[in-house]
C-alpha positions in Angstrom: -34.2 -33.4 -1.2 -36.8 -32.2 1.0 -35.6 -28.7 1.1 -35.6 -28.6 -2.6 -39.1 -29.8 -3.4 -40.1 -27.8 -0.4 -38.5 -24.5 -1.0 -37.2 -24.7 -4.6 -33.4 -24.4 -4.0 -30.7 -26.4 -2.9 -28.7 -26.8 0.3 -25.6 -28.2 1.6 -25.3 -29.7 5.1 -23.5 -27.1 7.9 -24.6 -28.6 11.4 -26.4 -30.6 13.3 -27.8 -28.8 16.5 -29.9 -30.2 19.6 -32.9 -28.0 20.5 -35.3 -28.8 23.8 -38.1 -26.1 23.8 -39.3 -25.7 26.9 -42.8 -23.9 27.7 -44.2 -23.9 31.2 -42.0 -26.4 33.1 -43.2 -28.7 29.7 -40.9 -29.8 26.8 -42.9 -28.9 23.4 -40.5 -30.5 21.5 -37.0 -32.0 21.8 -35.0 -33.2 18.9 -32.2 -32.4 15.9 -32.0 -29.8 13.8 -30.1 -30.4 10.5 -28.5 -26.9 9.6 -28.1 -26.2 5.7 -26.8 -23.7 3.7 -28.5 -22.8 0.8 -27.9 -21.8 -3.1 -30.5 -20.2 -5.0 -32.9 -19.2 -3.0 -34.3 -15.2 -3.0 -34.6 -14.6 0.0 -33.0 -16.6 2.6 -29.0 -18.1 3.1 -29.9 -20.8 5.5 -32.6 -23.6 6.3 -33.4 -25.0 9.4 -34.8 -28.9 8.6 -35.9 -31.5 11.0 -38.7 -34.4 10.6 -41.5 -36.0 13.7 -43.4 -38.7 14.1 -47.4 -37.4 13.3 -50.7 -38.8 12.5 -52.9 -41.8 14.5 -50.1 -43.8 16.2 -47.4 -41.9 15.0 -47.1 -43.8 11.9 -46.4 -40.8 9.5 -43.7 -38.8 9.4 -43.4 -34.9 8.6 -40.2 -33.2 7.3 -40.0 -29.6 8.9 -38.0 -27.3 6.8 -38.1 -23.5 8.0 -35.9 -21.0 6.5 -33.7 -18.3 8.1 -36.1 -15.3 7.6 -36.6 -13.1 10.5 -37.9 -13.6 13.1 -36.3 -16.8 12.6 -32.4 -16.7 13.3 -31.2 -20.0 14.8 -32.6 -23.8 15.2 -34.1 -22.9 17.9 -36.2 -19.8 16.8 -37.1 -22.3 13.4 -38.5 -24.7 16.2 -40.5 -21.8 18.1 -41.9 -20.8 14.5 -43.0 -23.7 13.2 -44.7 -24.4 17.0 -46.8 -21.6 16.8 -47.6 -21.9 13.2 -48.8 -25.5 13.6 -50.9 -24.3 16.9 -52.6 -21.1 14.6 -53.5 -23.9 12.1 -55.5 -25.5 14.6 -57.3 -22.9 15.9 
């Protein structure tokens, strides 16, 4: 549902991969990644889709849903991108 109001197409569950990003001896972020095919969309075959705790006391969540476009290739590059596109948001 998520990756259809976010990106206009829709999906169908492949995987389910763990990802620990790692960045000077600190985890960024450790979690899932739901792996989905996609139908309909333009430009990309697969979507990368996860959701995290956010806001004052972690009581929001966010659903993450970055699609397979270079430079993103796997969960883990889907993570890395949507790292550093949070951090240039809060510059």
């Amino acid at each position: 549902m998520v990756i259809h109001q976010l990106h206009g197409c829709g999906s169908q569950h492949v995987e389910t991969v763990p990802v620990h990003e790692v960045f000077r001896g600190q985890t960024v972020w450790q979690g899932k990644v739901e792996v989905f095919d996609l139908t309909g969309h333009p430009k990309a075959k697969r979507c990368y889709a996860w959701s995290h705790r956010e806001g004052k006391n972690d009581e929001g969540e966010r659903f993450v849903a970055v699609l397979e476009i270079p430079p993103v290739k796997s969960a883990l590059t889907a993570v890395q991108a949507s790292i550093i596109s949070d951090a240039k948001k809060r510059r």
